[in-house]
C-alpha positions in Angstrom: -77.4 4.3 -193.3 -74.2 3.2 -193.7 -71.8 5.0 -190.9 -70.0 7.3 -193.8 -69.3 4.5 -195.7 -68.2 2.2 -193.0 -66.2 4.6 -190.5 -66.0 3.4 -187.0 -67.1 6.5 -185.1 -66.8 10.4 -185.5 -63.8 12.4 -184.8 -64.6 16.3 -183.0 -64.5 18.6 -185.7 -62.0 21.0 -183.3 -59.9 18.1 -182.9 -56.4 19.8 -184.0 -55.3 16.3 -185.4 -58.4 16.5 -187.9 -58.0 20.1 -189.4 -56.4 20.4 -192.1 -57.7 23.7 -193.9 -60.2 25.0 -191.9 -62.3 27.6 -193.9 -60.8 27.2 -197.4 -63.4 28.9 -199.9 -66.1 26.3 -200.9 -66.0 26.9 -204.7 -62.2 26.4 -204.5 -62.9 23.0 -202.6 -65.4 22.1 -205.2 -63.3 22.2 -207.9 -60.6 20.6 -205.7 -58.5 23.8 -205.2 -58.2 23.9 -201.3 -56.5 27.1 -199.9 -55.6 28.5 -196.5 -57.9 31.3 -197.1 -61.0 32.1 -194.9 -64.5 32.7 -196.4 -65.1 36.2 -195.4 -69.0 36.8 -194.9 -69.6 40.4 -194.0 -70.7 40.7 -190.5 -73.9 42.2 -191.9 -74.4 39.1 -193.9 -76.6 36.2 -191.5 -76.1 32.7 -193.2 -79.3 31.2 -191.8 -81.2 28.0 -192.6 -83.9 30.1 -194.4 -81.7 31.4 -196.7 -80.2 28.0 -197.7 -80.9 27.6 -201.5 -78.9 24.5 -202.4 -77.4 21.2 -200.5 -74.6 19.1 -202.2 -73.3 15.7 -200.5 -70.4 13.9 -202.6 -69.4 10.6 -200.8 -66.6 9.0 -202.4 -65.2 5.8 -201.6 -61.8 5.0 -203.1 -61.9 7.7 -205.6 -65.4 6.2 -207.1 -68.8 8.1 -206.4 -70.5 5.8 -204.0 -73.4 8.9 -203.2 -74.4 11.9 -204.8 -77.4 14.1 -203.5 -78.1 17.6 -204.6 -81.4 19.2 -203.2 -82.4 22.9 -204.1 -85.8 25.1 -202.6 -86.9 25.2 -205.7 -87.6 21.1 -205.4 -84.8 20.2 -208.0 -83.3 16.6 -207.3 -79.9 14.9 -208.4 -79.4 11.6 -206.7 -76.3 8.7 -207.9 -75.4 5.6 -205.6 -76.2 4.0 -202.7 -74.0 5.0 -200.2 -72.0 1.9 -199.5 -68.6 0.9 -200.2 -69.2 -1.3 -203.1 -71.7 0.9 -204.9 -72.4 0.0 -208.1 -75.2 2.2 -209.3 -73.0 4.9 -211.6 -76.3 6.7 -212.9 -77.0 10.3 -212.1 -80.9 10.9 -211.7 -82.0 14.3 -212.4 -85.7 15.8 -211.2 -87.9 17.5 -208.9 -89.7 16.3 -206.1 -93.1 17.3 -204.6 -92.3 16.3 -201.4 -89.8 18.6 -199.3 -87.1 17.1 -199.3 -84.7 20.0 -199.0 -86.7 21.3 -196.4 -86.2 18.5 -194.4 -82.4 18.3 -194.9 -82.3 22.7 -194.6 -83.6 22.1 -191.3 -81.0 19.7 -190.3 -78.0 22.3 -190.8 -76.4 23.3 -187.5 -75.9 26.8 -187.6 -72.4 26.1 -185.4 -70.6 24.1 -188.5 -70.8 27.4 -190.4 -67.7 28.4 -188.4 -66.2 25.0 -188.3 -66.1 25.0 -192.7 -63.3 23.6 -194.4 -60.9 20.3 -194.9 -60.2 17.2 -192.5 -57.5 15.4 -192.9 -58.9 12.3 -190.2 -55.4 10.2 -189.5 -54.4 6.7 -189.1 -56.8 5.8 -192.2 -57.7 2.4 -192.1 -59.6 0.5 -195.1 -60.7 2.0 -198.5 -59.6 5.6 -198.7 -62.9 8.0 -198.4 -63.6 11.6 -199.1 -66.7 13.3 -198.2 -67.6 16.5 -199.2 -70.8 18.9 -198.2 -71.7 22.0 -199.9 -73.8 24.5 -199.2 -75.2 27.4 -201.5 -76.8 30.4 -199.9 -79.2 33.4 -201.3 -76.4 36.1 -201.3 -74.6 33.7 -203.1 -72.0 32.6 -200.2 -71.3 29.2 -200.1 -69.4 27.1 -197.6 -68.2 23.6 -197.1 -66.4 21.0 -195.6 -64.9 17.5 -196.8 -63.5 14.9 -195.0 -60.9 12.6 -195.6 -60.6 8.8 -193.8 -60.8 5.3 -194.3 -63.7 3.3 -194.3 -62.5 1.3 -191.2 -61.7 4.1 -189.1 -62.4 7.1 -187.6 -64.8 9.3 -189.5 -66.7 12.4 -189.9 -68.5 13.6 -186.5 -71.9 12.1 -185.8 -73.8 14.8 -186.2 -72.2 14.9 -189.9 -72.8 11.4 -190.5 -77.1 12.0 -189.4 -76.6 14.7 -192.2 -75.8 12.4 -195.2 -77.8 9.6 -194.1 -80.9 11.8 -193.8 -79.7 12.7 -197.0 -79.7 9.5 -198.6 -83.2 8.5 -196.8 -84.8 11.2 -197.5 -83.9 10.8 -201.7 -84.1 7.4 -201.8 -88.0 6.9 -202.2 -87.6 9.7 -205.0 -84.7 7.4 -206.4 -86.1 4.2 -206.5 -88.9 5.8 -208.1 -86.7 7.6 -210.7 -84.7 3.4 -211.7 -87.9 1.8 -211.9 -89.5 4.6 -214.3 -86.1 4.2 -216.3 -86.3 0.7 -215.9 -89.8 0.5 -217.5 -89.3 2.5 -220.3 -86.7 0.7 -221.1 -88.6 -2.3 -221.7 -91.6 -0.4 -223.4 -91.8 -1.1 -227.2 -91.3 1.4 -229.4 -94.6 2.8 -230.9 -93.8 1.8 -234.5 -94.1 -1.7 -233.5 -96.7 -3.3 -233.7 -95.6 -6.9 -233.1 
């Protein structure tokens, strides 16, 4: 993929520079309320890959959707954009998938960025301004989350993030190809009244 939409290389996700809101609750972040408040999960309460249920990347690149994936276990698939900078495609895609997708993202999740949740704020921005932002849902209905804010031509997310959301976008894009051609072709389809 494309390096988090063009970032030079990842910053450390401990890096006191980068943290901005460490742990701010995820629903809050997802309708762009940010706090200072810490998710509390109950010590009882195990946030484990299994019990993943739902994976939301949001790339956006100078305030425009540039990707969009949503995968849930029950095969469900939304998918918008390429990924790049100068993303055109403004379509959202909605499905399901046979193949196992989620799955295959699930098991990417590093069970230590559960305790690194929250907002970066990566300095000296450089380029088109870029937020990206990762949510995920969980069985007991916790959610946590973390978005990132940088430029397109310097410093970015950490590696590790970045092999997230392009797995993310690999992974979907057979499925979204797929889903423009179909839409493509019925577009072109006569209607069945006509016969000429």
């Amino acid at each position: 993929m494309r390096r988090c939409a063009g970032a030079r290389r990842g910053v450390r996700l401990d890096s006191p520079p980068a943290i901005l809101h460490r742990g701010a609750h995820a629903a809050d972040r997802a309708c762009g309320h940010f706090s200072n408040s810490y998710l509390d999960i109950p010590p009882t309460l195990e946030l484990t890959n299994e019990s993943i249920r739902a994976i939301s990347v949001d790339l956006k690149v100078n305030g425009k959707t540039s990707l969009f994936v949503l995968l849930a276990d029950d095969g469900t698939v939304n998918r918008m954009g390429t990924g790049t900078a100068d993303n055109t495609e403004r379509e959202l895609y909605i499905g399901l998938a046979k193949e196992p997708l989620f799955e295959q993202l699930r098991d990417m999740v590093q069970p230590d960025w559960m305790s690194l949740q929250g907002e970066y704020d990566i300095p000296e921005k450089e380029g088109l301004p870029c937020t990206l932002t990762i949510l995920i849902a969980f069985s007991a209905g916790q959610e946590v989350g973390w978005r990132f804010r940088y430029g397109s031509e310097s410093d970015g997310p950490p590696d590790d993030i970045c092999e997230f959301v392009a797995a993310a976008d690999r992974l979907t894009d057979p499925w979204y190809e797929h889903q423009k051609l179909l839409v493509r072709s019925l577009k072109r389809a006569k209607p069945w009244w006509k016969i000429w």
